[in-house]
C-alpha positions in Angstrom: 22.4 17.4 5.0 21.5 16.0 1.4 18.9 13.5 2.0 16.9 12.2 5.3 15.5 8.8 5.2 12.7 8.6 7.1 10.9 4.8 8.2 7.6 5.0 10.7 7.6 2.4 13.0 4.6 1.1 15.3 5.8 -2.4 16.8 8.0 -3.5 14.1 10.7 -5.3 16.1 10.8 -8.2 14.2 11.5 -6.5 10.9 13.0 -3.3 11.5 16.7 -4.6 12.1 17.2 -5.8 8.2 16.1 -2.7 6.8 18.1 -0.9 8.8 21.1 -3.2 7.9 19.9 -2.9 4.4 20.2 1.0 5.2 23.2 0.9 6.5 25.3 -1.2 3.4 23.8 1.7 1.4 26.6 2.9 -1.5 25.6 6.2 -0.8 25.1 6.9 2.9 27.7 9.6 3.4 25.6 13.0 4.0 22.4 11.5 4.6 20.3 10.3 8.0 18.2 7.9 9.1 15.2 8.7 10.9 13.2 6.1 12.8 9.7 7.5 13.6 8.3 5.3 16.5 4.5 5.8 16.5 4.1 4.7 19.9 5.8 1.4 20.1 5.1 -1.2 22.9 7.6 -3.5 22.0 11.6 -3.0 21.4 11.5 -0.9 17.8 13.2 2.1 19.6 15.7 -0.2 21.0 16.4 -1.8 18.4 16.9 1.6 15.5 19.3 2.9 18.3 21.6 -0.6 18.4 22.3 0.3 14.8 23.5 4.0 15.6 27.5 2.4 15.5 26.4 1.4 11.6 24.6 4.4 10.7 25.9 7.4 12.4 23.3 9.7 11.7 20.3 7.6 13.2 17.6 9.5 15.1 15.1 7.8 16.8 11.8 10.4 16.5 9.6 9.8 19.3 6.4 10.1 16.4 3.9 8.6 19.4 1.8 12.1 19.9 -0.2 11.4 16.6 -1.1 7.9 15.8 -1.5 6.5 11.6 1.8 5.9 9.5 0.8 9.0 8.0 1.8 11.1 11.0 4.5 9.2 11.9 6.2 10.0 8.4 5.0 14.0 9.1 7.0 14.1 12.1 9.8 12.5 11.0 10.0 14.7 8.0 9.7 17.9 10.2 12.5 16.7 12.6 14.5 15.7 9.0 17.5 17.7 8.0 18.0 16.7 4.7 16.5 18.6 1.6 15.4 15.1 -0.1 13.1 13.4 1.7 13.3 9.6 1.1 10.3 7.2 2.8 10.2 3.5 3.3 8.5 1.0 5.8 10.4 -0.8 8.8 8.9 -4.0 7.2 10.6 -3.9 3.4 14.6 -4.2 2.2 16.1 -1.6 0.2 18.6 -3.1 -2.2 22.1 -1.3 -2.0 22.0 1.1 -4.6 18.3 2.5 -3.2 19.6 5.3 -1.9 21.4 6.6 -4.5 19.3 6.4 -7.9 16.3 7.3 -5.4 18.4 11.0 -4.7 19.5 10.5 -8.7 16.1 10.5 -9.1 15.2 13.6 -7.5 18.2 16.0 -9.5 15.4 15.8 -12.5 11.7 15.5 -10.9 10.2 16.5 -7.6 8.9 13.8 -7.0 9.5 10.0 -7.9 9.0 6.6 -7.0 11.0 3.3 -7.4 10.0 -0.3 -7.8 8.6 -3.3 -5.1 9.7 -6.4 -5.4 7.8 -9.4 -3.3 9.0 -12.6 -4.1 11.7 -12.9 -1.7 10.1 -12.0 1.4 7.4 -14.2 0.8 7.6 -17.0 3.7 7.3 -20.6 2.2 3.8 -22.1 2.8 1.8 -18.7 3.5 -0.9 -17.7 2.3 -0.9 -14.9 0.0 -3.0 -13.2 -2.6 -2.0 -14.6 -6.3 -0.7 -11.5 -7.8 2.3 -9.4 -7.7 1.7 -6.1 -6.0 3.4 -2.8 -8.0 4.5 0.3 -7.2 2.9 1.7 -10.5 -0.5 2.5 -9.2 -3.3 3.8 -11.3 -6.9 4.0 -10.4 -9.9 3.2 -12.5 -11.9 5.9 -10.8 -9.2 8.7 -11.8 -6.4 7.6 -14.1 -5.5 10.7 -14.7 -1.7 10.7 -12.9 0.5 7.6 -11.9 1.0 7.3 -8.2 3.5 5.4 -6.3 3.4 4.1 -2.4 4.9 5.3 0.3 7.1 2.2 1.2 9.7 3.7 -2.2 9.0 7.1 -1.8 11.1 10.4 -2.2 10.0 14.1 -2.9 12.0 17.5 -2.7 11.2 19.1 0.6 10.4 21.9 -0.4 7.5 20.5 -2.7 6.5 18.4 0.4 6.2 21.1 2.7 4.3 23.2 0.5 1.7 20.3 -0.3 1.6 20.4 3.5 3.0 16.7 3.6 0.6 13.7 3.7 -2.9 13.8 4.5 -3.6 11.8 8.2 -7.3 12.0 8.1 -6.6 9.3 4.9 -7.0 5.8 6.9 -5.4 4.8 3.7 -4.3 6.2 0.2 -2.2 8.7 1.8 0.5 8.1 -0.7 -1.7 8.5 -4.1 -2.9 11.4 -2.6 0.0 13.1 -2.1 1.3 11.9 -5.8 -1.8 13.5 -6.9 -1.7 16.7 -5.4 1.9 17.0 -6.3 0.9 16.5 -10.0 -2.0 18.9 -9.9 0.0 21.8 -8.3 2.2 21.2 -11.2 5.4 19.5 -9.4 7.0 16.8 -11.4 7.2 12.8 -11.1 9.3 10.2 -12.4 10.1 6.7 -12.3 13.5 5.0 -11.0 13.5 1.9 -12.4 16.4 0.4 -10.3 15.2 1.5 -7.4 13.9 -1.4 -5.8 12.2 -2.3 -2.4 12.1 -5.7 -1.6 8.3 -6.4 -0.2 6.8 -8.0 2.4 3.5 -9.4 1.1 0.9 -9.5 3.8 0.2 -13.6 4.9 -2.8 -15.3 6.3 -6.6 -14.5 5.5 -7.5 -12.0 8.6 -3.9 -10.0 7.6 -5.3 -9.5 3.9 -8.7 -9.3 4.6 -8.0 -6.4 7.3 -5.5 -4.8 4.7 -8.2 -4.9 1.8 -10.9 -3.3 4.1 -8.6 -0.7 5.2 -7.8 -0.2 1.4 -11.4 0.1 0.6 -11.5 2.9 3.2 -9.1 4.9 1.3 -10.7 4.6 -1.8 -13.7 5.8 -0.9 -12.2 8.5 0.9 -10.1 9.4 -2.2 -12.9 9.3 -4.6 -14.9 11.9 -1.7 -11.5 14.0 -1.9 -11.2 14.0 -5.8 -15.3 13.9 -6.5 -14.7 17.3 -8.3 -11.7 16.5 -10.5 -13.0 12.5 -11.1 -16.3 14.2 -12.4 -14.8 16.2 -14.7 -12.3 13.7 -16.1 -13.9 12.4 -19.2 -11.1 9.0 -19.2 -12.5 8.8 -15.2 -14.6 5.5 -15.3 -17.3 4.3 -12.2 -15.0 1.0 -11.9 -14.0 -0.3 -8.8 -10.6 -1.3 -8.0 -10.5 -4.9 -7.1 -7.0 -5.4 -7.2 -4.1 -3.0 -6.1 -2.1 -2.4 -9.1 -2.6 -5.5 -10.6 -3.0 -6.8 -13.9 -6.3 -7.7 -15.5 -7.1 -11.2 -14.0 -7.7 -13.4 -17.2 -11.3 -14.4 -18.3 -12.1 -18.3 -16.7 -14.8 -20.8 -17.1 -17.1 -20.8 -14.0 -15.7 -24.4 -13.3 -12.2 -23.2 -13.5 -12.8 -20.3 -11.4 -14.6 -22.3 -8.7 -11.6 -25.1 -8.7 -9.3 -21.8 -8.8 -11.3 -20.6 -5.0 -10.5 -24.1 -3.7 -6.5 -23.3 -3.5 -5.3 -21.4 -0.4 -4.0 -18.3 -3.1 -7.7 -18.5 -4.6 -9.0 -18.0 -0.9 -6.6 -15.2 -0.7 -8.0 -13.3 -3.2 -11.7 -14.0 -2.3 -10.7 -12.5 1.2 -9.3 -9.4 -0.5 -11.9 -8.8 -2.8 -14.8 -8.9 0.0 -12.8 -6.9 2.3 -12.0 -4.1 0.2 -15.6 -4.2 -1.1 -17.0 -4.2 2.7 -14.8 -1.2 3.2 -15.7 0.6 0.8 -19.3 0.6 0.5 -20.6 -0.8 4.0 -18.3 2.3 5.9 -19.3 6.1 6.4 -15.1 6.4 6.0 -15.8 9.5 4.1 -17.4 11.5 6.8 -14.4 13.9 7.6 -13.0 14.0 4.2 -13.2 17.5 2.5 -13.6 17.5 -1.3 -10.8 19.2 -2.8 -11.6 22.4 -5.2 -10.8 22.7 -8.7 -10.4 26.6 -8.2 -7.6 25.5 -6.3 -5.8 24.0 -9.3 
């Protein structure tokens, strides 16, 4: 087997079905697999990945229910995976036809590599969303020492992700630029594939983004507990806070144009994130299980 996709799933009826469509148009499917993790799904998502077992004859349904967090989902898929490329995405995105194959491309010249998001065309008409275009080229203030990419356009050699002993599930979030990182510092290689896009699903509706950005501000803190040694040593590391998720600078605004600017429902939107992921990151003890990672390790 050349390459195992693997998608954790918890409760994603409504979505799974076109990415496993998407999957299974794929220009490159022969020799690879499908794995659905289900991480203890109450609804139909395990009847649904096995209706498309016809379209995609390698499909596995995991049963990824005995340890809970997209983190461990995409663990035990990966162990029951056959494939020596590992390829991750979310049952909530598209892939666009040619996904699989630059993403495997991809792999023949790094370790590791990431592709690009796309969220424009899952974006519901009339929803409430933040105003900026979420990337897959993440860099972090606190430590911009290595590019990152997220998990939802994800692939990685197996045998670099079983030696970085896979993803890190006491991360609430961050799991992904963790993993990038360690990758990096162990000396394993990463690359961009430009082509390699992932149509997004933006998160809609005040509670869904402020619950998302206080999540998010979880993981930072928890990544800048994990990386306190290597951040401190960094001289281009910076005490800045991320506000945004891989976004651009927001342009400088007159107070009267950024108060008219808090009054539209995208303005809200972005409000909502910026308190949530504040709130998570300094009013939570998310850290408290984190252990700081070593430099005599590197």
């Amino acid at each position: 087997m050349e390459v195992s996709v693997v998608i954790p799933a918890w409760n994603a009826a409504e979505t799974l079905g076109e990415q496993l469509e998407a999957l299974s148009a794929q220009v490159a499917l022969a020799g690879s697999e499908v794995i659905v993790a289900d991480n203890g799904s109450s609804d139909a998502t395990a009847d649904i990945a096995r209706s498309w077992a016809a379209r995609i004859p390698r499909l596995r349904v995991v049963d990824a229910s005995s340890r809970r967090g997209p983190s461990a989902a995409r663990n035990i898929g990966a162990a029951a995976a056959r494939g020596r490329l590992l390829l991750f995405c979310d049952a909530d995105d598209i892939v666009v036809p040619e996904w699989l194959a630059l993403m495997t491309a991809g792999l023949a010249e790094r370790d590791l590599v990431g592709g690009i998001l796309e969220t424009r065309s899952l974006r519901r008409p009339g929803a409430v969303t933040v105003s900026w275009e979420v990337t897959a080229e993440i860099h972090l203030h606190y430590w911009p020492r290595f590019e990152a990419t997220p998990t939802s356009n994800l692939g990685i050699r197996r045998v670099a992700f079983e030696r970085l002993g896979g993803f890190d599930e006491a991360l609430i979030t961050g799991e992904d630029v963790d993993l990038c990182w360690r990758a990096q510092v162990a000396g394993f290689s990463f690359g961009r594939v430009p082509g390699a896009v992932v149509r997004s699903r933006p998160r809609a509706g005040l509670r869904a983004i402020y619950r998302q950005a206080f999540t998010y501000g979880k993981g930072h803190r928890q990544l800048r507990k994990k990386y306190a040694e290597y951040i401190a040593a960094d001289p281009e590391a910076h005490d800045l806070h991320e506000s945004l998720p891989s976004e651009a600078a927001p342009q400088r605004r007159s107070v009267a144009a950024r108060m008219g600017r808090i009054l539209t429902p995208s303005g809200c939107a972005d409000m909502m994130w910026r308190v949530g992921q504040s709130l998570g990151e300094h009013a939570t003890r998310a850290d408290r299980n984190v252990e700081t990672l070593s430099r005599a390790d590197e």
